[in-house]
C-alpha positions, 0 to 999 in steps of 0.5 A: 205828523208832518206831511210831505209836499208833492213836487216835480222837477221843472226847467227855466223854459217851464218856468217862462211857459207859467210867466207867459214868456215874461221872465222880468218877475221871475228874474226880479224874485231870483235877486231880491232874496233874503238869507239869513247869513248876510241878513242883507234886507231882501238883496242877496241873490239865489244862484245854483238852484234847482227849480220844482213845481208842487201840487199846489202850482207854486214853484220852489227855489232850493240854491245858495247864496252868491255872496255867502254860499249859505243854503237859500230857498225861495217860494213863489205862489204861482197858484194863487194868480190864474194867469200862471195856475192855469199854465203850472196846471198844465205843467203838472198835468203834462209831467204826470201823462208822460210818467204814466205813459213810462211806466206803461211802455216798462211793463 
């Protein structure tokens, strides 16, 4: 039976928010990405990708390959690390209060 991970749609300004404003590993994850078309030891790079955040804090890369245009994904486990947990927490938290609040003002 497989289970579908939870997740949210987050911006790049979300994502500096999680790294405290320091995107240096954000940027360094982003091009040092494996794909499986060029097989090229963790160089190629993700571009065009959209960016989520699931219900274990950790965020997700879903995007192409610049050299090959192939279909690449990164995973970065932001909940792990309680520096960035607590931040994607907050994303999180905030994200569902908005929906909720919505959801409300439809009714």
């Amino acid at each position: 039976m497989s289970r579908k991970i939870k997740s949210i749609t987050i911006t790049v300004d979300d994502v500096a928010f999680i790294f405290n404003n320091k995107l240096t590993e954000f940027d360094f994850i982003t091009t040092k990405c494996f794909c499986r078309q060029c097989k090229d030891d963790y160089n190629s790079t993700i571009t065009n990708y959209k960016i989520f955040l699931n219900h274990l804090y950790d965020i997700e890369l879903n995007g192409f390959c610049q050299q090959c245009n192939q279909v690449m994904g990164r995973y970065i486990e932001t909940g792990e690390d309680p520096a960035t947990a607590k931040n994607a927490e907050a994303i999180w938290k905030t994200h569902n209060t908005l929906k909720e609040l919505k959801i409300k003002k439809e009714k």
